[in-house]
C-alpha positions in Angstrom: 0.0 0.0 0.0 2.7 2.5 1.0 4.4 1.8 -2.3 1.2 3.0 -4.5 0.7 6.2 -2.3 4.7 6.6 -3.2 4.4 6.4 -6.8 4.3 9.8 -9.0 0.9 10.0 -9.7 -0.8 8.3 -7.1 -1.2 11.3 -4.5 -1.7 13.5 -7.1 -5.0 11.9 -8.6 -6.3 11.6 -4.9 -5.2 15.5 -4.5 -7.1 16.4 -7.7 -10.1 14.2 -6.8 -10.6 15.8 -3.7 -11.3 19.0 -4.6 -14.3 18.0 -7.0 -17.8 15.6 -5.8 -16.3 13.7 -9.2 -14.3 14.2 -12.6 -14.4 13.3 -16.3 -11.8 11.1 -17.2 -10.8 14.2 -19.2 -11.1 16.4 -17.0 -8.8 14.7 -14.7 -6.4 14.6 -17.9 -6.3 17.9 -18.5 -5.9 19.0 -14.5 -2.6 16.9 -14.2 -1.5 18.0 -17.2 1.8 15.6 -18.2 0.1 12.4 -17.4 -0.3 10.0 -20.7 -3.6 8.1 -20.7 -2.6 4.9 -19.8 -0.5 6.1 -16.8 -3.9 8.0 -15.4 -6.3 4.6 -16.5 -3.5 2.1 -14.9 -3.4 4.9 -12.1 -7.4 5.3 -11.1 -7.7 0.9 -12.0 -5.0 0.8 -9.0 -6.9 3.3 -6.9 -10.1 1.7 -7.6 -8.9 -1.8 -6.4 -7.6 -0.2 -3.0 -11.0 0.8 -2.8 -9.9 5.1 -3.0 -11.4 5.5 -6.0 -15.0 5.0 -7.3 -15.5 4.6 -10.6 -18.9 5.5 -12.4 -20.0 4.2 -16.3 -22.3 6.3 -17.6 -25.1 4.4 -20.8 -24.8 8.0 -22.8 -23.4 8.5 -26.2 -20.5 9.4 -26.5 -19.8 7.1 -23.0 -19.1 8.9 -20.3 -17.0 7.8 -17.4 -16.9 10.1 -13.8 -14.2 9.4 -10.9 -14.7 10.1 -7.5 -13.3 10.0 -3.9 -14.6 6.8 -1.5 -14.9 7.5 2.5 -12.1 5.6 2.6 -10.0 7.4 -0.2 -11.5 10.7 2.2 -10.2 9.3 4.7 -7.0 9.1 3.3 -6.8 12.8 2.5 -5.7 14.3 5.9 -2.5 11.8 6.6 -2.0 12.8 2.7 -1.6 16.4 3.2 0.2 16.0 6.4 2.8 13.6 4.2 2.8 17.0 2.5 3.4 19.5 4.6 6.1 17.8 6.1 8.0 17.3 3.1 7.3 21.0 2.1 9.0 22.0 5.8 12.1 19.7 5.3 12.8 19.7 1.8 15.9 22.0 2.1 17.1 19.8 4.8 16.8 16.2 2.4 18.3 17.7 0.0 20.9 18.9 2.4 21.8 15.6 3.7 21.9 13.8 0.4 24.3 16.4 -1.2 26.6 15.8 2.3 26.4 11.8 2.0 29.4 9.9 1.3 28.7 6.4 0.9 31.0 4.3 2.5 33.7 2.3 0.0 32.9 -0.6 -1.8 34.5 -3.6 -0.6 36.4 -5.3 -3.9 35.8 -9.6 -3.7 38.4 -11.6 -3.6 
C-alpha cells in the first residue's frame, strides 16, 4: 500500500479528486496536465482496487466515465496532506543531507 501512495501519480490523482464531488476522465487529464492516458487509467484501475477510488459508467453517447473519492479514499486525504506539509517543511534539509552523504567504499571480492 505505501508503495502505491509513493508512486508519482498516485497522490496526485487523490489530490485532484478531492477538490471536486467527481471528474471526467478528461477532465482529470487535462488537471494533471503531463500524465499519458494509460499512466492515469493504470493509475485510477490501481486506486479503484484499494477501494480510493469509485469509478462511475455512464449508458450515454459518447460514454461517459466520472471518478470520484470513497470514505475511505477521504479518509486518506488528511494523513495525505500531512505527508505534504512535512515534506514541504524539510525539503531543504533532504536535500541537504543527500548532497553531504558519502557512501561508504565498496569492498572489492576476492
Amino acid at each position: 500500500m505505501l508503495e502505491r501512495m509513493g508512486d508519482r501519480w498516485s497522490m496526485l490523482v487523490l489530490f485532484m479528486l478531492s477538490d471536486h464531488q467527481s471528474m471526467r476522465f478528461s477532465v482529470l487529464k487535462n488537471a494533471i496536465g503531463d500524465i499519458s492516458q494509460r499512466m492515469l487509467s493504470q493509475t485510477l484501475r490501481r486506486l479503484e482496487q484499494d477501494g480510493l477510488v469509485l469509478r462511475t459508467a455512464h449508458a450515454t453517447v459518447p460514454p461517459r466515465v466520472d471518478y470520484e473519492l470513497t470514505a475511505l479514499g477521504q479518509s486518506f486525504l488528511l494523513p495525505m496532506r500531512n505527508l505534504l506539509h512535512w515534506a514541504e517543511q524539510n525539503h531543504q534539509q533532504v536535500r541537504d543531507a543527500r548532497l553531504a552523504y558519502v557512501p561508504p567504499p565498496r569492498h572489492e571480492a576476492l
